[in-house]
C-alpha positions as CSV (number, residue, x, y, z in Angstrom):
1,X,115.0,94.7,18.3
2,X,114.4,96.4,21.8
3,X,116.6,94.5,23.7
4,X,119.1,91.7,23.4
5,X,116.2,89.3,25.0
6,X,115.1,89.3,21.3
7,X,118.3,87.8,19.9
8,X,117.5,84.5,19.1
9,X,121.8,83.4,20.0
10,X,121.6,85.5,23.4
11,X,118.2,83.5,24.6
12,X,120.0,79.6,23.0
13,X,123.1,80.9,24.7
14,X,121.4,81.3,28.1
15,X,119.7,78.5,27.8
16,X,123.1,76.5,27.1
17,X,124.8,78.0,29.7
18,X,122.0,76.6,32.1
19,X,122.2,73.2,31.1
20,X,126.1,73.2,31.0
21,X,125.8,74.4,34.6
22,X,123.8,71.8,35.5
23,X,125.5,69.4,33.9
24,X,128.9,70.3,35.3
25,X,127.4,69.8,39.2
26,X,127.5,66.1,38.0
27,X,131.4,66.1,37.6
28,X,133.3,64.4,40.6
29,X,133.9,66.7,43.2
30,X,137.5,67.0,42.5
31,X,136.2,68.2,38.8
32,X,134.0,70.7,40.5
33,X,136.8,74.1,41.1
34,X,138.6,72.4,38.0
35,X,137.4,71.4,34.7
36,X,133.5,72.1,36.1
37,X,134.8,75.7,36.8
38,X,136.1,76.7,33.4
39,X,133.0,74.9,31.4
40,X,131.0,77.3,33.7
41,X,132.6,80.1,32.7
42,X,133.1,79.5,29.3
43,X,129.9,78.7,28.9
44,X,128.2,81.9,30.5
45,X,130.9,84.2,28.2
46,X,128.9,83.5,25.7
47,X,125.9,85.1,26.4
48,X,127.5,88.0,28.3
49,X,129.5,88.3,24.9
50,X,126.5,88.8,23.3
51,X,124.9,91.4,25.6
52,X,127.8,93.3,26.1
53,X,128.1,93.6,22.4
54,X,124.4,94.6,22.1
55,X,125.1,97.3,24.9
56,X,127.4,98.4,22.2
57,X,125.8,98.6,19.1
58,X,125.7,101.8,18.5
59,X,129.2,101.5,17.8
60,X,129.3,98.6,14.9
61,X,132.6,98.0,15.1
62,X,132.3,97.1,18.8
63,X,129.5,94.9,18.3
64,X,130.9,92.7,15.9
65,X,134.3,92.4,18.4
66,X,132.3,91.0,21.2
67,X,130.2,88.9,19.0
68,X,134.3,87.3,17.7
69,X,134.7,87.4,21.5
70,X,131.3,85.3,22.1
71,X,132.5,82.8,19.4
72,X,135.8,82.5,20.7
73,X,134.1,81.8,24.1
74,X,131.8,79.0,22.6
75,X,134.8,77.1,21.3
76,X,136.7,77.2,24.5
77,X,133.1,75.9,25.7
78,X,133.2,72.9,23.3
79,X,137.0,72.4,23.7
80,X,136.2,71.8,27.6
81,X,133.0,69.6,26.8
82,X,135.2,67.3,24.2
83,X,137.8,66.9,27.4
84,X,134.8,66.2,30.0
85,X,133.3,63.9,27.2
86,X,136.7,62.2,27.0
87,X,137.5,62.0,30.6
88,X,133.9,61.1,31.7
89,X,131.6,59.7,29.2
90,X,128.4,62.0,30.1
91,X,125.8,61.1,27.9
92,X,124.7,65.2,27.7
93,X,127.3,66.1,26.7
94,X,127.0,65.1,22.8
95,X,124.0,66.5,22.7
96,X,125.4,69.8,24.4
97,X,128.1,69.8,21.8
98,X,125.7,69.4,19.0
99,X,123.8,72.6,20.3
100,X,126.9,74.4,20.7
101,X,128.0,73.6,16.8
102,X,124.6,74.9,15.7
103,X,124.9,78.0,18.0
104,X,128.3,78.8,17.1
105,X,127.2,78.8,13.0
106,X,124.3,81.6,14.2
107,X,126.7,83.7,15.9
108,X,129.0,83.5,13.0
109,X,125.8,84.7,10.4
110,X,125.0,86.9,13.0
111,X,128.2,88.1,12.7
112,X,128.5,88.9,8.8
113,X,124.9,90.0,9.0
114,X,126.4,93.1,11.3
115,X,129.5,93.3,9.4
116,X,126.8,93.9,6.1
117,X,123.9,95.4,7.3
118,X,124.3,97.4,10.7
119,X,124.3,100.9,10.8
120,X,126.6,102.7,13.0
């Protein structure tokens, strides 16, 4: 690993956090600074999570808190998806949500794989 471009969660996590972007521009405008705001930032946590984390690994212990901090953000992600979802029907959005499930389970194995494995 060279870089945290060859994490398989950080590159799904970017790539999320583009299509939730996009899809949040489709809120109604009132939505826009509100509920479109938090999903945004929610949303890009993750992957800053992750690469702060990486920045860090030297120190395992710091690692593995931003990676809890990068899970935490993707379930304030989906919690804010299952409201927009409720609210607003968005047909993306279940897909979104299944993505997010899947990501959140590689973040957790990531997890215990640094927890097991890593060397500090």
């Amino acid at each position: 690993m060279k870089s945290y471009r060859d994490l398989d969660i950080y590159n799904l996590a970017f790539q999320y956090a583009i299509q939730v972007h996009k899809l949040s521009l489709k809120l109604p405008k009132f939505e826009l600074y509100e509920q479109g705001s938090q999903l945004r930032r929610s949303s890009k946590s993750i992957k800053d999570n992750i690469v702060e984390g990486y920045g860090r690994r030297v120190y395992k212990q710091e690692f593995i808190k931003f990676l809890i901090y990068a899970h935490a953000s993707l379930l304030e992600c989906l919690s804010q998806l299952e409201m927009i979802d409720e609210l607003y029907g968005m047909e993306e959005i279940t897909e979104l949500r299944n993505k997010y499930d899947l990501l959140g389970g590689k973040i957790y194995s990531f997890q215990r794989y640094v927890e097991n494995n890593w060397k500090s």
